[in-house]
C-alpha positions as CSV (number, residue, x, y, z in Angstrom):
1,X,-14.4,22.6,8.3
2,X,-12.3,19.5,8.0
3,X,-9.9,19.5,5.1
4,X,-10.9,16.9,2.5
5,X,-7.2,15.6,2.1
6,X,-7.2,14.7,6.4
7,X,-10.6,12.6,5.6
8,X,-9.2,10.7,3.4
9,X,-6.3,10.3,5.4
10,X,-8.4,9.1,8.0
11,X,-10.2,6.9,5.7
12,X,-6.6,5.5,4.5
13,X,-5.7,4.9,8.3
14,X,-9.3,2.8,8.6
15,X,-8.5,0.8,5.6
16,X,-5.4,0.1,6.6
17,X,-6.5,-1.3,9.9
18,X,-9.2,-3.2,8.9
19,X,-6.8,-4.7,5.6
20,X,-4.4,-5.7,8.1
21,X,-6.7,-7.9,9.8
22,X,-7.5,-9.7,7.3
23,X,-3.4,-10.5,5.9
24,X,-1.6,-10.1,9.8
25,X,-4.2,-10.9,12.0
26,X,-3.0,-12.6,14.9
27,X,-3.9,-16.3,14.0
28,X,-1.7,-16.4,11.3
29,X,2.1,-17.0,10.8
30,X,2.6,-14.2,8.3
31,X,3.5,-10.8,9.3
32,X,3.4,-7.7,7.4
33,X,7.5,-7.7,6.9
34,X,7.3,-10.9,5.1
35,X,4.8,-8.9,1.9
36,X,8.5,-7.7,1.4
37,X,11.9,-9.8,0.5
38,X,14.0,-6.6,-0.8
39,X,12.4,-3.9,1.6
40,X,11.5,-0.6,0.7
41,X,12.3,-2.0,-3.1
42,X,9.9,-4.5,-2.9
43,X,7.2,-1.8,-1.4
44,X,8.4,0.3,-4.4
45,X,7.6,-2.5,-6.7
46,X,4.4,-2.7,-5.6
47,X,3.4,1.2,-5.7
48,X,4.9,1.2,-9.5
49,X,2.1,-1.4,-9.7
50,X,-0.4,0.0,-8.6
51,X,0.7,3.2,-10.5
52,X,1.0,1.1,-14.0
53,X,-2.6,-0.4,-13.1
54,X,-4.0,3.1,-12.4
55,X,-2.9,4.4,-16.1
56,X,-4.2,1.6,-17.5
57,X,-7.7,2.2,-15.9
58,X,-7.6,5.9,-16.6
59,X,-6.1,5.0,-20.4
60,X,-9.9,2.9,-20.4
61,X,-11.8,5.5,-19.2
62,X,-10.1,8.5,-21.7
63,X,-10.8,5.8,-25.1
64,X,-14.0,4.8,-23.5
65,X,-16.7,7.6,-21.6
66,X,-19.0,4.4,-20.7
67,X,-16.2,2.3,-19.3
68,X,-16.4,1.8,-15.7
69,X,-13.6,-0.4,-13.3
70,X,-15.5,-3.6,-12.5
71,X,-13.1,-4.0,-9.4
72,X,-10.9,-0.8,-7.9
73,X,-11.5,2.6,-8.6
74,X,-9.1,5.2,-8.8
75,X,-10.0,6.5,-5.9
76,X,-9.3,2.8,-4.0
77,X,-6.1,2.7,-5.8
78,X,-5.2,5.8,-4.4
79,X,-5.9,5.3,-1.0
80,X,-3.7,2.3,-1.2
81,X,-1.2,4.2,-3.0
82,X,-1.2,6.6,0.2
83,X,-1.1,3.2,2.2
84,X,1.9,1.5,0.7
85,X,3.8,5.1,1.2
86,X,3.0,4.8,4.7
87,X,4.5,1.3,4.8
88,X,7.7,2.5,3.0
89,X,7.8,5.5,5.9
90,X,7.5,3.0,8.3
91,X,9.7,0.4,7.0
92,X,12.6,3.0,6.7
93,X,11.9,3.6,10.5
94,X,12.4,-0.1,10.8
95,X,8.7,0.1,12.4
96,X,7.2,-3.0,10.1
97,X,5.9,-5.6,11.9
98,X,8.1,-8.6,11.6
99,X,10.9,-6.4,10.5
100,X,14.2,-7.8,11.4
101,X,16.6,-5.1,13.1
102,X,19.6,-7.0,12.2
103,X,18.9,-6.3,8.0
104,X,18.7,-2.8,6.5
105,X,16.5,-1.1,4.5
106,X,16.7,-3.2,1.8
107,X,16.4,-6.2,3.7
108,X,20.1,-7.3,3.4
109,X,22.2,-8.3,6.4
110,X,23.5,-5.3,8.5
């Protein structure tokens, strides 16, 4: 039996995929590198986001039994939480696409 934590990884890794058609796909001029001006501390910002909304659903849910998200769950937020980690992983590697070689991790000028 499958451990539940490598499905959702391999739920995370099909998300991910099918996201990144729709914000990188190849008709458009953006690439994924340029979602971040200060590199891994712009990918940070973003997880403390998602983080911040996260509490602030859970904080609804613990005052309110009935309340229900009307757009991300938890779980949703956490598979892009595991998402965004991956991009920070990756970004470090200097694997992004449209990651410039010639700038460091956080994006400034080598």
């Amino acid at each position: 039996m499958k451990k539940q934590s490598i499905i959702v990884l391999e739920e995370c890794a099909e998300l991910q995929l099918k996201k990144s058609n729709d914000y990188q796909n190849p008709h458009s001029r953006i690439r994924q590198a340029d979602y971040y001006p200060r590199g891994a501390a712009s990918i940070l910002d973003i997880i403390q986001a998602k983080v911040l909304r996260m509490y602030s659903v859970i904080e609804a849910m613990e005052s309110d039994p009935d309340y229900v998200p009307n757009f991300e769950s938890i779980e949703d937020s956490g598979k892009d939480l595991i998402n965004y980690s991956s991009f920070l992983v990756a970004w470090c590697r200097g694997g992004i696409d449209g990651q410039d070689t010639n700038r460091d991790f956080l994006n400034r000028s080598k």
